[in-house]
N, C-alpha and C positions, 0 to 999 in steps of 0.2 A: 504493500500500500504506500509504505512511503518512497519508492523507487516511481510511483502511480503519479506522485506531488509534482515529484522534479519534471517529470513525462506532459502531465497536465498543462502545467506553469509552461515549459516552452510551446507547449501545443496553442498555447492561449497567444502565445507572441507571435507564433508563426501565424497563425489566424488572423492576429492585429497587424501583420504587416501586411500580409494580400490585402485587407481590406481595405489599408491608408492606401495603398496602390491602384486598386484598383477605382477609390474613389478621387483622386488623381486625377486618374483618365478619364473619370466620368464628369467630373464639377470642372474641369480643363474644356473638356470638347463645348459644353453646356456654359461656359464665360467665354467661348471662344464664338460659337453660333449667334449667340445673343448679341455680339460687339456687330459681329458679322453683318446681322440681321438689321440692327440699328443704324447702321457704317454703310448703305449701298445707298448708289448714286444713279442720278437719270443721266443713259446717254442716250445720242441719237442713234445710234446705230445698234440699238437692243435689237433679239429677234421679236418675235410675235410672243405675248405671252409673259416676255421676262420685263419684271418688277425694276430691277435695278444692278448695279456692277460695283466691284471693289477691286483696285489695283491692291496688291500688296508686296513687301519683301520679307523675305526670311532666309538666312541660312546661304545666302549668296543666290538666290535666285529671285525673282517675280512669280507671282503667280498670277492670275486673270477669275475673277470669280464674277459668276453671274446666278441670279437666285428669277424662277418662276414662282408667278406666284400659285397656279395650277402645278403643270407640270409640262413640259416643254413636249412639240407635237408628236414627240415619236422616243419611243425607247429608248434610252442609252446605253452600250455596248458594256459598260460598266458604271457598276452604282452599290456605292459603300453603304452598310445601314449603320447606325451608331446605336445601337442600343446594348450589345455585351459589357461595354462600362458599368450602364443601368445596373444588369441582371448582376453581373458578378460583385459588384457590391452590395445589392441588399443581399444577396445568397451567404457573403461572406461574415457578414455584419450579424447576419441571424444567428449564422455557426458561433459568430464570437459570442452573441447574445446568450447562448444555450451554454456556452464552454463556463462561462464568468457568472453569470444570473442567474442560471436553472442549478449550474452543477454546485453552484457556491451559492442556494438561495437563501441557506440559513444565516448565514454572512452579510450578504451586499443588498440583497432582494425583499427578504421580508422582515416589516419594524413591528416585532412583536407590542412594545409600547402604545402603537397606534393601532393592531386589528391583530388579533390569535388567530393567525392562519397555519393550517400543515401548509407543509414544503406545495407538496402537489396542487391545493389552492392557489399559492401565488404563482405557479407556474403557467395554470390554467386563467389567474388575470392576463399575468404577463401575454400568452398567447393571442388572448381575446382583443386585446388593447389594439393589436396590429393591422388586424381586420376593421371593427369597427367604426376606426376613423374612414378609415378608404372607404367605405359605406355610404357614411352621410355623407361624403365629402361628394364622392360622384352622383350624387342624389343630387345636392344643390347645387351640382354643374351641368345636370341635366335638367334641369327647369329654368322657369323663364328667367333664372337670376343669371345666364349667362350672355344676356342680353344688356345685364348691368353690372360689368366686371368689378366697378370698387364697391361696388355693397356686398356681393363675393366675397370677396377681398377681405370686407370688414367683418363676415359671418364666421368664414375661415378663421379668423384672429382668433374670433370668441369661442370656435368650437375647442381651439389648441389651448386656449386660455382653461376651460371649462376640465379639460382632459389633465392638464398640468396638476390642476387644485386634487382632481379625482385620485390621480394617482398618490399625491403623497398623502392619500389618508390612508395609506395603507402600505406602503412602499417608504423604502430610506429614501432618503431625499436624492442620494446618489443614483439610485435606482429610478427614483421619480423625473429624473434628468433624462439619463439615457433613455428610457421607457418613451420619453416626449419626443427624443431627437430620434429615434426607431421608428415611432408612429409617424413622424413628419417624413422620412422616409421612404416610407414603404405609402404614403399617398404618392411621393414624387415617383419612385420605382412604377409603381402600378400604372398611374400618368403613361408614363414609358411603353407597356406592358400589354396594356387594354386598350388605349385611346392612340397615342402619338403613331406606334407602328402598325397596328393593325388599319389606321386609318389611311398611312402613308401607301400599303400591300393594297387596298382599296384604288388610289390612284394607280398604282403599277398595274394593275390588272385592269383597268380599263383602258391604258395606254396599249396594254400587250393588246386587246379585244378589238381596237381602232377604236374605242367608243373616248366622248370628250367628259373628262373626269369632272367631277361636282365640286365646287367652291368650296362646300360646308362641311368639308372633312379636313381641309388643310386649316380653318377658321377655327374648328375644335380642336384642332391638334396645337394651335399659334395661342389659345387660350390657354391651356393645360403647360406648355412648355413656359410660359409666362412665370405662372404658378410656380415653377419649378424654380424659377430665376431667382424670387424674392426669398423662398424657401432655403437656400442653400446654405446662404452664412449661419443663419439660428442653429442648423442643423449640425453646423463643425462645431459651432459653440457648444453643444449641449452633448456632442458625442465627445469633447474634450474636457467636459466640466468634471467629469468624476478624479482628474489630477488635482483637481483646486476644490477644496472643499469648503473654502466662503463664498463658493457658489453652491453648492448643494449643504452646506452643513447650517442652513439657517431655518427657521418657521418662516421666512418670504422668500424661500427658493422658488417657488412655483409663481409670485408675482415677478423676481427675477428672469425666469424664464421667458415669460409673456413681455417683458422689455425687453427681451433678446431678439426676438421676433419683432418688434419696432425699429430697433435699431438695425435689423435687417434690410427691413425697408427701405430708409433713408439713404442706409449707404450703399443698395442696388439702387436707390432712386436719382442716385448722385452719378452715379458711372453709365446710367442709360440714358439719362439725360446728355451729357458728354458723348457718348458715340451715339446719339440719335441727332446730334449739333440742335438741340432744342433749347442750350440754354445753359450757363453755369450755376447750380444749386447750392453756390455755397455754403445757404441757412441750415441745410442737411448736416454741416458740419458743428455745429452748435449746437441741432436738436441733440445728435447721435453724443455726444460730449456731456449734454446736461442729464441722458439717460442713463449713460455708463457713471456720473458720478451717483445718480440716485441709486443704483445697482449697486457702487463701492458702500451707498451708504448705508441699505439695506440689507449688506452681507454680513456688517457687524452683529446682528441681532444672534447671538448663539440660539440653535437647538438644542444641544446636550441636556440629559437630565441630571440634575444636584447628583453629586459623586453616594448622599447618601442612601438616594432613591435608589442608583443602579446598583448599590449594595444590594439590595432589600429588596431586587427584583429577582421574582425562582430563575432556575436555571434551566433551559429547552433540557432537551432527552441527550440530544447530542452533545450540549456542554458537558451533560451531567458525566458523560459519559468520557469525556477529555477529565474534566476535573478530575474524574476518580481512578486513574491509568496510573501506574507505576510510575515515581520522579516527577508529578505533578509539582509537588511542593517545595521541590528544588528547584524546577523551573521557574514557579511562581517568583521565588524568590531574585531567582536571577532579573526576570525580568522587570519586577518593581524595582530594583536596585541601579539596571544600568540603563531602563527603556520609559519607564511611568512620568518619569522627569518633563518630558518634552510630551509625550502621550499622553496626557492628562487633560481635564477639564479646565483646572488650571492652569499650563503649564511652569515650571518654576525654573528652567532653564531661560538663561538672560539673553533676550533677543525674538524668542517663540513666545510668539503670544493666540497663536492655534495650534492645536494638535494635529502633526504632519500627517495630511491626506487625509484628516478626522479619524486616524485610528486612535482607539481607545485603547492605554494598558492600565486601568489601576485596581478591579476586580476580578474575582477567579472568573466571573462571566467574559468579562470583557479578554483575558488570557486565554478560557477558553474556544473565545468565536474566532478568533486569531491567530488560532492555532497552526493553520497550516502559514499563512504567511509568516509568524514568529520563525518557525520551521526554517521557508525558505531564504529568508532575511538575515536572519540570526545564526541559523543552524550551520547548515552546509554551505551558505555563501557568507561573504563577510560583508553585507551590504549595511547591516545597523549593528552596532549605530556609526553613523555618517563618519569618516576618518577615525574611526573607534574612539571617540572622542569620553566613552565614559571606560573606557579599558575595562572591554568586556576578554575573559582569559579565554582559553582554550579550555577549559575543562568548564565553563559556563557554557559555551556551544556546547560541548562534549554533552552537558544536563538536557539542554532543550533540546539535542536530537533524539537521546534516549527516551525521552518523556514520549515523544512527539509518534517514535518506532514501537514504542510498546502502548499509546493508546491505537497506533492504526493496524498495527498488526494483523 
């Protein structure tokens, strides 16, 4: 089992690297179309059909770009589709979802404080949440609200707003993060999925038939990819937040979140504006500045509970179960000694004034929810504490891995 940790642990990285990668290539190609899209120009000498042209340079060459706004009279000998970015990051993203939140939900996923759920409950929110949104969302893009793209716009706000609250009545805050930037996600994915390419194979297939393709499949798909534009920054933000935990370690992480999402806006409202030459927006720079400092200001408000409540809170099945493992009590000790210092609710190391990453060490609870990271941090890597700044020996790792081997055994 503990050879299972080390296995896990990189599995979980390797996972996190496909993903950052592969969303890369996805939020890359998707700020590169949207510049594109905004950026093209009338010439005279367009063919029938095409919208507009883009000269550009890159890489020591020219290119020559020309966009229809149907589809141009006749088939093209070659034609790229762009959606594997899409798929392979939500696909990836899910895997990580499942490796870090389902497999660790005792840990990261469910706040027993807030709702007594089994593991298998919050698994089965967590699943639901994904779905869901995509639901309504493509509901009120399929009625006559997409006739009126910013009141859209403004429902969307509120459903994500609505979704954010929901989760963390039940979920860590950490969890209630990622869970938002998943569900935002997996509308943009789907977007991708259902609408953008299925409607694109619609044009291609009347082009192959001779027949003249319909307007209102490239006008749904120009809506939705929109969507996707202003969706994208909240989304890095909120799949990044679980490093920084005065953004998810507060009671207004979830009104945080829903400023992330405005702040989103402004600053795709600022760079389309610019490549559509409609204008310099530079009051965007102000808003997005007085959000982010109400956000700095908002993060201050700790969620932790008084160090004497989390005494006095019982212990799941599975602490119960670390707590009571051979060399517990030695590790305990190790860890309040060289790790609680900075871990704490308090912290009383000079300079930390949050507990790094919001892990807690000052209870057997809190030691044993922790346990596997203590493990991999402490034990067999020498990653804490940070330049071993509290001179942790060798025969203290030596305690927390034997504790760690004979509770998983």
């Amino acid at each position: 089992m503990y050879d299972l940790a080390v296995f896990w642990d990189w599995l979980a990285f390797g996972v996190r690297w496909l993903h950052v990668i592969t969303a890369i290539a996805w939020i890359g190609s998707s700020f590169y179309f949207i510049a594109l899209d905004l950026g093209l120009r009338k010439a005279p000498d367009l063919p029938p059909g095409a919208h507009g042209e883009e000269w550009q340079v890159h890489g020591g060459g020219f290119y020559h770009i020309r966009k229809f706004l149907v589809a141009p009279e006749r088939m093209p000998e070659h034609l790229t589709w762009f959606k594997w970015e899409s798929y392979a990051t939500w696909l990836s993203g899910f895997a990580l979802l499942m490796i870090v939140y389902w497999a660790g939900g005792e840990l990261y996923l469910i706040d027993q404080s807030k709702a007594e759920l089994a593991l298998w409950q919050g698994i089965a929110i967590s699943a639901a949440t994904l779905s869901i949104g995509w639901l309504v969302y493509d509901r009120l893009c399929k009625s006559g609200l997409a006739e009126r793209p910013t009141l859209l716009m403004v429902l969307l706000f509120g459903l994500l707003v609505v979704m954010g609250w929901a989760l963390n009545q039940v979920f860590t805050g950490r969890a209630m993060m990622l869970h938002l930037g998943a569900f935002t996600a997996t509308i943009m994915s789907a977007n991708v999925f259902f609408i953008i390419i299925p409607n694109q194979k619609i044009v291609v297939a009347d082009l192959m038939a001779g027949r003249a393709p319909d307007p209102k499949y490239g006008k749904i798909a120009k809506l939705r990819s929109t969507h996707n534009n202003y969706l994208t920054l909240p989304v890095l933000f909120l799949m990044l937040s679980n490093h920084y935990p005065l953004a998810f370690a507060t009671q207004y992480n979830w009104i945080i979140a829903a400023l992330v999402f405005l702040m989103g806006v402004t600053i795709r409202h600022y760079f389309n504006s610019l490549h559509a030459r409609t204008g310099n927006p530079t009051w965007t720079w102000l808003v997005t500045a007085l959000l982010f400092l109400a956000i700095i200001w908002l993060s201050t408000a700790p969620m932790h509970q008084p160090l004497e409540e989390a005494e006095a809170q019982p212990l799941t099945a599975t602490e119960q179960r670390l707590a009571a493992a051979p060399g517990f009590d030695q590790a305990h000790d190790v860890v309040l000694g060289r790790c609680s210092m900075c871990h704490a609710r308090e912290p009383v190391w000079e300079g930390i004034l949050w507990a790094p990453k919001g892990v807690l060490l000052e209870t057997e609870g809190d030691i044993a929810r922790n346990a596997r990271a203590i493990y991999l941090q402490s034990g067999v890597s020498h990653a804490m504490p940070p330049a071993n700044v509290t001179y942790m020996e060798p025969e203290d790792r030596a305690a927390i891995i034997a504790w760690y081997r004979a509770a998983t055994r």
